[in-house]
N, C-alpha and C positions, 0 to 999 in steps of 0.2 A: 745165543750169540757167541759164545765160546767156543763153540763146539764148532762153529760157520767157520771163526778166526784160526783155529786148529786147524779144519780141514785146507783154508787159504795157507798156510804155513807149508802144510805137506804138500800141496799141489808144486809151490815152488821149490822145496826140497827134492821133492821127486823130479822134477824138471832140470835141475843140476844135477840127480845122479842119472840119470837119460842120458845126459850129455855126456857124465866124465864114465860111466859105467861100474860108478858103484851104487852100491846100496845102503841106502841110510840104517842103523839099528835101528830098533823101536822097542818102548817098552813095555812092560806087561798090559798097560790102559791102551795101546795103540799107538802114545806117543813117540814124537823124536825123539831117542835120549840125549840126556842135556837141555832141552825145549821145555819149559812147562808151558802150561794151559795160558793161549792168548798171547806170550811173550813173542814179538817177533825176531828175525836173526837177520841179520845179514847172509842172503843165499845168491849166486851168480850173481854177482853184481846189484842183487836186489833189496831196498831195504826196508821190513814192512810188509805188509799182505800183498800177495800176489797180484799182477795188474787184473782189474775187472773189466768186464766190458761186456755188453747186455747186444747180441745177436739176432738176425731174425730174418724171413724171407718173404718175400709175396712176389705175386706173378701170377701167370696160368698156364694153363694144358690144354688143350687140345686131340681128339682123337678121332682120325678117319684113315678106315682099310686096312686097321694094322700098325699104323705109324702113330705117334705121340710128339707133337712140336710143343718144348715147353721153354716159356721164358721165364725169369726168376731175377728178382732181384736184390743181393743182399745187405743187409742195413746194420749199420752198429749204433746201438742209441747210447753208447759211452757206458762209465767216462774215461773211459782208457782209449790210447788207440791199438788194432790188431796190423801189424805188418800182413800176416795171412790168415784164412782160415779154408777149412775145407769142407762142401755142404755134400749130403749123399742124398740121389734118388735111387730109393728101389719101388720095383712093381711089382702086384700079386701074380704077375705072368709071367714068363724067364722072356729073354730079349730073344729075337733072331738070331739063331745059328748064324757066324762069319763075322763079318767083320762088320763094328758100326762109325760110320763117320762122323765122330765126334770134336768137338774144335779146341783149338790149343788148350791145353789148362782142365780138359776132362779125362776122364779113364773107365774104363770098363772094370772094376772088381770082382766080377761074379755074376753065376746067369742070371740076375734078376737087377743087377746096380750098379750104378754110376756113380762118380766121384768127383766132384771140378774144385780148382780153388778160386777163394773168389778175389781175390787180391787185395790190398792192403787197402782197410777198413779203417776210415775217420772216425774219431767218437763222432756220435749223431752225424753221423755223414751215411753216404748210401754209397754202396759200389759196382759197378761196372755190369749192366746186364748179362747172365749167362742163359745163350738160348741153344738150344739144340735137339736135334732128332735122333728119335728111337724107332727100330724096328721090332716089334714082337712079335714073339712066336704063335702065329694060325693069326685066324684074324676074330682075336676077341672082341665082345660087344661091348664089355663092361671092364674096369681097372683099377686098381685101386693105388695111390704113388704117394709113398713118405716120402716127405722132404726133413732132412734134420740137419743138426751140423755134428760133424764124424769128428774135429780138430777145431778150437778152438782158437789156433796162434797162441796158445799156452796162457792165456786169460780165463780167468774163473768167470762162469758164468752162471749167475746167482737166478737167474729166472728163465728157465731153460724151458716154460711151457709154450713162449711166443717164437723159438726155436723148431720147434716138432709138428709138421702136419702132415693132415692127411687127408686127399684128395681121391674124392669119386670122380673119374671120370668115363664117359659113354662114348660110345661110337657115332657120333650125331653130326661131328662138324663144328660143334660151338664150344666154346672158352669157357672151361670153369676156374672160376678166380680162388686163387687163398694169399 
């Protein structure tokens, strides 16, 4: 538990030096110097362990001819709230050469991934479906698409296994749920 509250402390240390662009020292154990183990500090305006907030996605995929329609939708089960965060899909295929029509709030990062954010997250609230089409490269049978979240809105997220999936999906025409 000390070590959770430690690693809560640096998360928001390090999020004020992001901002102002410095760097915190640390000392020989890993700690902030000045910080011992559990104490928290007042950091950016913060005071206390870093805000929490427990993230996660469901939806489905979809794949015929090449294309991938997937809807997704992200949830924050608290107890903090996220102004943002950012979820990434990639696939074990690189996408279509050119350009992909992706909807506001998504991005291309690389041949195999995407990037959308999801907009500001209630505790235990749900937000804003993000659905969108992907074209891939040749027209594979089979795919496989992590969903995770890349940015947190600068919230510790203590169970980050309801965060991370990973979806088979077929060339068949039917929805696979996660």
């Amino acid at each position: 538990m000390r070590r959770m509250r430690s690693l809560a402390v640096w998360g928001a240390v390090l999020a004020a030096a992001v901002g102002t662009g410095v760097s915190p020292a640390r000392s020989a154990t890993g700690e902030a110097a000045g910080t011992a183990v559990g104490e928290a500090r007042a950091v950016g305006g913060v005071v206390g362990d870093a805000t929490e907030a427990d993230l996660s996605y469901h939806g489905s995929a979809v794949m015929a001819g090449g294309r991938i329609d997937v809807r997704l939708t992200p949830r924050n089960h608290g107890p903090a709230d996220v102004s943002d965060a950012t979820v990434r899909l990639r696939w074990s295929v690189p996408l279509a050469a050119g350009v992909q029509r992706l909807p506001v709030g998504c991005a291309r990062t690389g041949r195999q991934e995407v990037v959308c954010r999801t907009g500001e997250l209630a505790a235990d609230g749900l937000g804003e479906v993000i659905a969108l089409r992907v074209w891939l490269r040749g027209r594979p049978t089979e795919v496989t698409m992590d969903v995770d979240t890349l940015w947190g809105g600068g919230a510790v997220d203590r169970n980050r296994s309801n965060d991370r999936e990973q979806v088979l999906v077929l060339d068949t025409g039917d929805a696979y749920f996660f």
